[in-house]
SEFI-673017 format. One record per atom (N, C-alpha, C): residue number from 1; atom name; x, y, z. Coordinates in steps of 0.02 Angstrom, whole numbers, plus 50000, padded with zeros to 5 digits. Layout:
REM residues N
> NUM  CA  X  Y  Z
...
This chain:
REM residues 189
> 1  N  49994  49134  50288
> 1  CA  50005  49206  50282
> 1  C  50076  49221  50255
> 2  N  50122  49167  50281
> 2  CA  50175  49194  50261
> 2  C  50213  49184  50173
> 3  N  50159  49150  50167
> 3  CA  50158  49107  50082
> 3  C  50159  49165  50037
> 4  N  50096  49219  50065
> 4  CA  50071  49275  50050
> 4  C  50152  49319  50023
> 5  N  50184  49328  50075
> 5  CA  50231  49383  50032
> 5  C  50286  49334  50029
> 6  N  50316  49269  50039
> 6  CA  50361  49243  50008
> 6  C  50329  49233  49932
> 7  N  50288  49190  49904
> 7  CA  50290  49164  49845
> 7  C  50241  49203  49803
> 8  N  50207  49270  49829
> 8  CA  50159  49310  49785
> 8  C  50198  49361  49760
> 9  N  50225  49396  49803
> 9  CA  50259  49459  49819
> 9  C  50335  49461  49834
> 10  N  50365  49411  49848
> 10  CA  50427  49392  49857
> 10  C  50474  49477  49820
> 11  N  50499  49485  49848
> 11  CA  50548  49571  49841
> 11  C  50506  49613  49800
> 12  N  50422  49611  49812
> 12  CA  50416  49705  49789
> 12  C  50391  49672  49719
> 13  N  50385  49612  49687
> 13  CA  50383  49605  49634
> 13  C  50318  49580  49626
> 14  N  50269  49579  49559
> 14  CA  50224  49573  49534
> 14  C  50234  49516  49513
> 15  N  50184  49450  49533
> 15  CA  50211  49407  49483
> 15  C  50142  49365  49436
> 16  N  50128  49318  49410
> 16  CA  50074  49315  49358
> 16  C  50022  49278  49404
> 17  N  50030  49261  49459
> 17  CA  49993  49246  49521
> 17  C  49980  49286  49549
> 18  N  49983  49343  49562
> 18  CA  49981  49407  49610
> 18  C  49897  49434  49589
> 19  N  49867  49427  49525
> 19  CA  49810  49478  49514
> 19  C  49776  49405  49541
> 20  N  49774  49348  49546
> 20  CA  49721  49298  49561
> 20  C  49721  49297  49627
> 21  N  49779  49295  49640
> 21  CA  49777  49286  49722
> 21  C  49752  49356  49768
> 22  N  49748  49405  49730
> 22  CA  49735  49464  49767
> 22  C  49652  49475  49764
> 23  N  49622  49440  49709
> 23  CA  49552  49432  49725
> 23  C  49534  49396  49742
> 24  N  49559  49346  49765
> 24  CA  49529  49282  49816
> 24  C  49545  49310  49889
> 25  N  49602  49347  49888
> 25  CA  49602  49414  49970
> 25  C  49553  49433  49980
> 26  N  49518  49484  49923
> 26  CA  49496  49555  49916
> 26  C  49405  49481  49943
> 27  N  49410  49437  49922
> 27  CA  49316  49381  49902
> 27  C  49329  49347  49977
> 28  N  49373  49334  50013
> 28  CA  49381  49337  50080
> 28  C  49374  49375  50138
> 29  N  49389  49437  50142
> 29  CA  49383  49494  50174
> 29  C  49325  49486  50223
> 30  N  49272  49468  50203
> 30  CA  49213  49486  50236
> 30  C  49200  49390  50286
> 31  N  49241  49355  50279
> 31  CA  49229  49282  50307
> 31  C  49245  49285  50384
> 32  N  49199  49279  50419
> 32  CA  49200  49289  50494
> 32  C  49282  49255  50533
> 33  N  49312  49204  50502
> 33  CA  49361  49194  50515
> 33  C  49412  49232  50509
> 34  N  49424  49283  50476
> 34  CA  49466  49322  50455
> 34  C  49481  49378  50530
> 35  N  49428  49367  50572
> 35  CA  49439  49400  50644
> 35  C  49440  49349  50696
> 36  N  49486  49308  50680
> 36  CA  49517  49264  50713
> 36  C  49584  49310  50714
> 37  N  49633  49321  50776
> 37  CA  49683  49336  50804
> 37  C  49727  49306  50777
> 38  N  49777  49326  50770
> 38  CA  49857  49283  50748
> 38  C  49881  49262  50799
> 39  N  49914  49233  50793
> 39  CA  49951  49202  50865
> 39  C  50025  49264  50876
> 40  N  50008  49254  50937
> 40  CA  50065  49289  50932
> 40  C  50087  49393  50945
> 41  N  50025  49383  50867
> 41  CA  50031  49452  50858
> 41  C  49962  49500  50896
> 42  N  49924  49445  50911
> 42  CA  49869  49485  50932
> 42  C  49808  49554  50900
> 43  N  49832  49534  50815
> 43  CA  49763  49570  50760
> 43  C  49758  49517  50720
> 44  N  49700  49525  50721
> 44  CA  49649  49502  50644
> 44  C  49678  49468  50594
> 45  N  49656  49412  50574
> 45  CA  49689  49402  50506
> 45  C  49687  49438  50456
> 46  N  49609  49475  50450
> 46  CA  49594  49518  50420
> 46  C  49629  49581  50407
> 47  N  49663  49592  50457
> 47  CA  49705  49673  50460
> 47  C  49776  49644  50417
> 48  N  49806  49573  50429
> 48  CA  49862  49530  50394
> 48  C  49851  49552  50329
> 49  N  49779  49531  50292
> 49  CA  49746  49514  50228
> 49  C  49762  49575  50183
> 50  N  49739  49640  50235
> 50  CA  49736  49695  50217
> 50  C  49804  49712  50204
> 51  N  49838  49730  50238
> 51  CA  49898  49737  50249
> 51  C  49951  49700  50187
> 52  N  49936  49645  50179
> 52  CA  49984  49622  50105
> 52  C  49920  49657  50051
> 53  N  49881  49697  50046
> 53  CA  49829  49726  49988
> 53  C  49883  49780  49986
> 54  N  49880  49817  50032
> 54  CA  49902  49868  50027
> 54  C  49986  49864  50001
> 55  N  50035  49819  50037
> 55  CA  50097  49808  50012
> 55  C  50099  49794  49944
> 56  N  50048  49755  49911
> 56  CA  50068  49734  49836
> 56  C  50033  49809  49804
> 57  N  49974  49815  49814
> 57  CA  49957  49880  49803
> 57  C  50025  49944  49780
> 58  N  50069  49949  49850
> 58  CA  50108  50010  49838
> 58  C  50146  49973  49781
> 59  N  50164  49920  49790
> 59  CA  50228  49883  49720
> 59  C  50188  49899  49652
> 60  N  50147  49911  49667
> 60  CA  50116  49920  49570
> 60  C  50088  49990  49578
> 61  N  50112  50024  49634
> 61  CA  50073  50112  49616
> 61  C  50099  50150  49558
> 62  N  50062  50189  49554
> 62  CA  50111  50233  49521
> 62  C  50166  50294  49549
> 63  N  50174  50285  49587
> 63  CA  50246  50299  49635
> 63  C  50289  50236  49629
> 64  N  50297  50193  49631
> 64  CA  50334  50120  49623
> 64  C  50346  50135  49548
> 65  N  50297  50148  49534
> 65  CA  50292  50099  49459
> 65  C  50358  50163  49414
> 66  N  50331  50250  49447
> 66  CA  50365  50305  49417
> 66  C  50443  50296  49439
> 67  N  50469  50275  49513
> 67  CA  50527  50249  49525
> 67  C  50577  50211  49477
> 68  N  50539  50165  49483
> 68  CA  50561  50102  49438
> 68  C  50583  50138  49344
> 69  N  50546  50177  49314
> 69  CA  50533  50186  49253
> 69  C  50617  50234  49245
> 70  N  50615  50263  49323
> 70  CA  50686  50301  49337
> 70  C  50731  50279  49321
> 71  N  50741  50226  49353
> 71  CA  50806  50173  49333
> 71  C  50818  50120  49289
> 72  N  50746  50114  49272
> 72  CA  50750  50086  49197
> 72  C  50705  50107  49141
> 73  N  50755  50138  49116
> 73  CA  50723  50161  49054
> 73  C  50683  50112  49005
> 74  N  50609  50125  48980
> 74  CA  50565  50100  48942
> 74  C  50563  50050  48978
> 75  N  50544  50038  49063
> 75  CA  50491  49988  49080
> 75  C  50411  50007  49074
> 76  N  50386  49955  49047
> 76  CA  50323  49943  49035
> 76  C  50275  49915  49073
> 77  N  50192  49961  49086
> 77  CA  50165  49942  49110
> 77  C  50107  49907  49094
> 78  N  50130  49907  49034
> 78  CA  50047  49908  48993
> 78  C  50054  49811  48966
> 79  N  50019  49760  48965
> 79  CA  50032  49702  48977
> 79  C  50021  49664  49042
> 80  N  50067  49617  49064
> 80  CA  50085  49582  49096
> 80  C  50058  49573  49156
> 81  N  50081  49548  49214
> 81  CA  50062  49531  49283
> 81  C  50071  49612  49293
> 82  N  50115  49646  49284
> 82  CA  50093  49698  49315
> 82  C  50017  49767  49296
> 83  N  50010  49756  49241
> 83  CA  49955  49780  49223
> 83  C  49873  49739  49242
> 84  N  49888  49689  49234
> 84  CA  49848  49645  49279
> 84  C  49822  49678  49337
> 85  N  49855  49678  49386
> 85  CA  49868  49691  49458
> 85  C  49839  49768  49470
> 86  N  49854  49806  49434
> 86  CA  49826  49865  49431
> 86  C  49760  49893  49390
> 87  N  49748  49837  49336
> 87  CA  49668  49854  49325
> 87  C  49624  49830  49364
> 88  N  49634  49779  49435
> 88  CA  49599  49742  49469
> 88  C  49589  49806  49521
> 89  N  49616  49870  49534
> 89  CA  49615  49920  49576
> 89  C  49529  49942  49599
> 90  N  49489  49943  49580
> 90  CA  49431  49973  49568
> 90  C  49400  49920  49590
> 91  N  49402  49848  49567
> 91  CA  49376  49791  49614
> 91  C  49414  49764  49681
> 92  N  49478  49809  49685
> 92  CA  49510  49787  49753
> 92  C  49471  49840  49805
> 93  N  49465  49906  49783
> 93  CA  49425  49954  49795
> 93  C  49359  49942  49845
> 94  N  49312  49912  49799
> 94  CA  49248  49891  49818
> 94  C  49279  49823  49871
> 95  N  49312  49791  49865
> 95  CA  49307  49748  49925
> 95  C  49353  49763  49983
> 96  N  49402  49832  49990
> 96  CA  49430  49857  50055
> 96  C  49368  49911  50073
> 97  N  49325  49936  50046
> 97  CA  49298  50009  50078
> 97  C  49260  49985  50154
> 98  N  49235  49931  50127
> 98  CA  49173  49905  50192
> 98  C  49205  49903  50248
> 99  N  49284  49907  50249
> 99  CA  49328  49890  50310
> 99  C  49332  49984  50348
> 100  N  49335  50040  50329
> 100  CA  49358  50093  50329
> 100  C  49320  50099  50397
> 101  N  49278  50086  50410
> 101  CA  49242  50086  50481
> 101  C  49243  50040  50528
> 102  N  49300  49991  50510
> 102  CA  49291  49940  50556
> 102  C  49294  49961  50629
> 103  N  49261  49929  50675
> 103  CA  49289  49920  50763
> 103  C  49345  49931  50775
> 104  N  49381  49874  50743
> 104  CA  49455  49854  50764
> 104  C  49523  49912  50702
> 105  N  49543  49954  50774
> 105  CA  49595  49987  50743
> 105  C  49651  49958  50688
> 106  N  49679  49921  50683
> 106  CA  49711  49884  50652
> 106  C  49686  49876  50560
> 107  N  49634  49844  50589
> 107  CA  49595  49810  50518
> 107  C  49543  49911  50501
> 108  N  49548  49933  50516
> 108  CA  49540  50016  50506
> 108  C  49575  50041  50465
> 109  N  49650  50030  50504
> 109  CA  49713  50065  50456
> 109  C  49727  50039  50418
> 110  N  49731  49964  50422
> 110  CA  49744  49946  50348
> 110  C  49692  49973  50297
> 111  N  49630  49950  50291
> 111  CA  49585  49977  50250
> 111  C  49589  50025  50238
> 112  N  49611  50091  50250
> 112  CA  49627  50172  50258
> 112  C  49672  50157  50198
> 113  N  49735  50143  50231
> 113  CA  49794  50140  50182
> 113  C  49784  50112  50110
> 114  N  49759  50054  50110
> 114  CA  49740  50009  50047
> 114  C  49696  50052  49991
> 115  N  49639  50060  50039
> 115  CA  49623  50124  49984
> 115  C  49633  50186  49945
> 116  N  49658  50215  50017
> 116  CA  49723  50277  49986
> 116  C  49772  50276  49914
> 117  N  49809  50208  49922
> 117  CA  49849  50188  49877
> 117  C  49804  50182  49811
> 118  N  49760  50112  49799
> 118  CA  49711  50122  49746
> 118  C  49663  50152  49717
> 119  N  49652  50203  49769
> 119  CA  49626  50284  49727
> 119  C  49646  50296  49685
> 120  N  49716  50303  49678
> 120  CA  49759  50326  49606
> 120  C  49741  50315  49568
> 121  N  49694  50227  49556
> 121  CA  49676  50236  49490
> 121  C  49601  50267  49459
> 122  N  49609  50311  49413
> 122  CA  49575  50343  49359
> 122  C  49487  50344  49370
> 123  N  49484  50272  49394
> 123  CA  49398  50261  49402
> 123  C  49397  50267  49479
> 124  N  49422  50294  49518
> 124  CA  49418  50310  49584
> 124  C  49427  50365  49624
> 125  N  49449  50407  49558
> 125  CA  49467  50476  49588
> 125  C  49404  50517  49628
> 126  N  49365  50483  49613
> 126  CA  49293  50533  49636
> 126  C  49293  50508  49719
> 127  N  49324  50459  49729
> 127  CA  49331  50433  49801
> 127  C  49369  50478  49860
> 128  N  49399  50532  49822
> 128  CA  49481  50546  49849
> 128  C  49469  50593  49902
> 129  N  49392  50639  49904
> 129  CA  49385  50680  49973
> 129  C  49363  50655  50014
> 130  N  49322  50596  50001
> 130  CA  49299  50564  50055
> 130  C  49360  50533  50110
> 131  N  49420  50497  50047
> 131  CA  49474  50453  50081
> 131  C  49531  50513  50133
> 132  N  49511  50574  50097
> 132  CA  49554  50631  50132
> 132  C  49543  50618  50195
> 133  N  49493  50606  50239
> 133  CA  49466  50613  50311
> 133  C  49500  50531  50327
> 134  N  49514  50479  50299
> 134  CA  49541  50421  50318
> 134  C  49614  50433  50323
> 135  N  49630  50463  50281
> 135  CA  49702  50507  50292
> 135  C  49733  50546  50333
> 136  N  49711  50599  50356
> 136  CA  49697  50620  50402
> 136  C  49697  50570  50472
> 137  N  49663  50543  50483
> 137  CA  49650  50505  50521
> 137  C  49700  50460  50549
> 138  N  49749  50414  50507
> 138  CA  49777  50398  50498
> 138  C  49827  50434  50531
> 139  N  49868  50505  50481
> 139  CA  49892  50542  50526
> 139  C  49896  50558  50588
> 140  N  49849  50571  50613
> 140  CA  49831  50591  50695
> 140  C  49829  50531  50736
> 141  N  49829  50472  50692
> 141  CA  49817  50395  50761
> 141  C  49866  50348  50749
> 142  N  49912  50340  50712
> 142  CA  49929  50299  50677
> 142  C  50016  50305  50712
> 143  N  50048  50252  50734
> 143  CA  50127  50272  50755
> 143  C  50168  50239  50707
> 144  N  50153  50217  50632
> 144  CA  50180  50198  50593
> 144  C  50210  50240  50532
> 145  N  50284  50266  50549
> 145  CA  50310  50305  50513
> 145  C  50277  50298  50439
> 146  N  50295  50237  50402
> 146  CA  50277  50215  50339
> 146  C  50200  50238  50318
> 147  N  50151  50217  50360
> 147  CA  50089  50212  50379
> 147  C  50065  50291  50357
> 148  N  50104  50331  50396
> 148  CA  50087  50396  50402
> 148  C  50098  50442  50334
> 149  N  50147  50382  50307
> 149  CA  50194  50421  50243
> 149  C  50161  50426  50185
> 150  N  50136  50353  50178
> 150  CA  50069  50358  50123
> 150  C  50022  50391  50129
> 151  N  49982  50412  50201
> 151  CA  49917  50468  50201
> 151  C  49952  50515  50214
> 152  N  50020  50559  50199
> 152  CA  50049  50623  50193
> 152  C  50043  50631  50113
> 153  N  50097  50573  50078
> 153  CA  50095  50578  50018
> 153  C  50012  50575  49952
> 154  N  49963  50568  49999
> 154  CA  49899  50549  49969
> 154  C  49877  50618  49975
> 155  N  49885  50640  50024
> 155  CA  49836  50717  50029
> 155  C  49877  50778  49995
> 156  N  49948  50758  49990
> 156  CA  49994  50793  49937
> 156  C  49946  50801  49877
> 157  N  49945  50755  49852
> 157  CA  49952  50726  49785
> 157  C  49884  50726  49754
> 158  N  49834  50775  49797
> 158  CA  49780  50749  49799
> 158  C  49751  50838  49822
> 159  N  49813  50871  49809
> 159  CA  49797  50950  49820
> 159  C  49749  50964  49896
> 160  N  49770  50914  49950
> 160  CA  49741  50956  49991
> 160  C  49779  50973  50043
> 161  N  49759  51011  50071
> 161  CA  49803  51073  50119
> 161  C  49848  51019  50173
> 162  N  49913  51039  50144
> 162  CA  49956  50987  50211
> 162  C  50004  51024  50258
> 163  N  49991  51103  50230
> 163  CA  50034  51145  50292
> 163  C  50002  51127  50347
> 164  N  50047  51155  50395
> 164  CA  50059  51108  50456
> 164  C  50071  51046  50483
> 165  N  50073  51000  50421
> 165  CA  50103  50941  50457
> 165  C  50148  50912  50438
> 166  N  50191  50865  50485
> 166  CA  50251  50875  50448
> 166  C  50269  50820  50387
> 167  N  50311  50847  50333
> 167  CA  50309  50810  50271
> 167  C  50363  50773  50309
> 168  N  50370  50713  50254
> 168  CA  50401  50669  50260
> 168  C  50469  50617  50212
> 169  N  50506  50663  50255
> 169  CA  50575  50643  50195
> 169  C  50588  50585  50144
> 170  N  50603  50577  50095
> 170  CA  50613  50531  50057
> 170  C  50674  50524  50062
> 171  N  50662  50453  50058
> 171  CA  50713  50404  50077
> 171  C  50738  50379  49993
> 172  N  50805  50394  49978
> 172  CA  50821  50388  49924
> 172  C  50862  50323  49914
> 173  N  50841  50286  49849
> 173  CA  50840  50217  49834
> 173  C  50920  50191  49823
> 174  N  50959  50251  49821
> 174  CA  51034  50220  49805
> 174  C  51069  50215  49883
> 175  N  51030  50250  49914
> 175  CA  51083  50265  49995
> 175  C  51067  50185  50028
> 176  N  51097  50170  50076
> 176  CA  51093  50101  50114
> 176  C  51099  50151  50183
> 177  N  51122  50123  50241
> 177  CA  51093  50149  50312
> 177  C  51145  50201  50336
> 178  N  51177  50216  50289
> 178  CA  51236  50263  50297
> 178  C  51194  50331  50281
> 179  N  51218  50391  50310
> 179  CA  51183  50463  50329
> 179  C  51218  50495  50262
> 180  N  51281  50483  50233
> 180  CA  51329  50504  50183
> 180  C  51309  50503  50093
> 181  N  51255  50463  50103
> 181  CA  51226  50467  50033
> 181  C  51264  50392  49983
> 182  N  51328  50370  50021
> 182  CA  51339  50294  49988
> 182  C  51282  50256  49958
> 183  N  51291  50209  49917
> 183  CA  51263  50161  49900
> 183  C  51290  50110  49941
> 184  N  51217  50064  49945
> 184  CA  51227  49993  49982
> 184  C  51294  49960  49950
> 185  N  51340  49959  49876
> 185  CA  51403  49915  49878
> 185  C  51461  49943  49873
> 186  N  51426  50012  49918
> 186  CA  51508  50033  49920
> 186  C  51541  50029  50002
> 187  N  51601  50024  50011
> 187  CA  51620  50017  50057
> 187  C  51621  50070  50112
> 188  N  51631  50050  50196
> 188  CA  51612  50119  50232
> 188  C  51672  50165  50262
> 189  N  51729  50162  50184
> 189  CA  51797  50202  50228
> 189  C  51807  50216  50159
């Protein structure tokens, strides 16, 4: 598991292994072993599985991807491992939905989230009221700030009614843990 985000995903990054290895995830999913417990952590491997879908998922969204294009001018999506990774969306799709009902809370939310994220793309939009109620959901059960952030930002983005709940600040990419707006290499005096 931990191979998974050191040498696939290693910092947020796409790499020319990432679209193969994410459908040998996505052709796993359903293998009775995969609800075998972690040690330790006490969920699913399966909810693990899910859970790096959804992490590489957000690294190639188009929120990542619009970030990124911020700070560097004329990055490209069209090509490479990263375009890869994101036409596989629609077949990552079809192999997280079967999870959206699972038993086990865990392997639930992940599936929720994973899909949320790969809605975005183009051949999935017709998915997006149904995923509203996984969103939702999410919201109301979920104690994972992050967790919560993506089914806030999904039902945004997705024109449906989010008065009343509360939005969720963005966290801006130059600040480090200082309240002052510094950047991470500047000093704290």
């Amino acid at each position: 598991m931990s191979e998974l985000g050191e040498l696939v995903g290693h910092q947020n990054s796409i790499y020319e292994a990432t679209a193969p290895v994410a459908m040998y995830v996505a052709g796993i999913l359903t293998h009775p072993a995969t609800m075998t417990l972690r040690p330790y952590r006490d969920i699913p491997i399966r909810a693990t599985l899910l859970n790096w879908l959804v992490s590489t998922a957000y690294d190639a969204s188009d929120e990542f991807v619009g970030r990124i294009r911020q700070y560097v001018p004329g990055f490209r999506t069209h090509g490479g491992p990263l375009a890869a990774f994101r036409d596989l969306r629609p077949m990552l799709y079809r192999a997280v939905a079967p999870f959206l009902q699972d038993s086990h809370e865990d392997v639930r939310e992940a599936a929720g989230l994973a899909a949320l994220i790969l809605a975005e793309h183009p051949a999935l939009t017709h998915h997006r009221d149904h995923l509203a109620v996984h969103a939702r959901r999410i919201l109301d059960t979920s104690n994972d700030a992050p967790n919560r952030r993506v089914a806030w930002k999904a039902l945004e983005a997705w024109d449906h009614d989010v008065t009343g709940m509360e939005p969720f600040r963005e966290e801006p990419w130059d600040c480090g843990p200082h309240s002052d707006g510094r950047g991470d290499l500047e000093p704290p005096f």
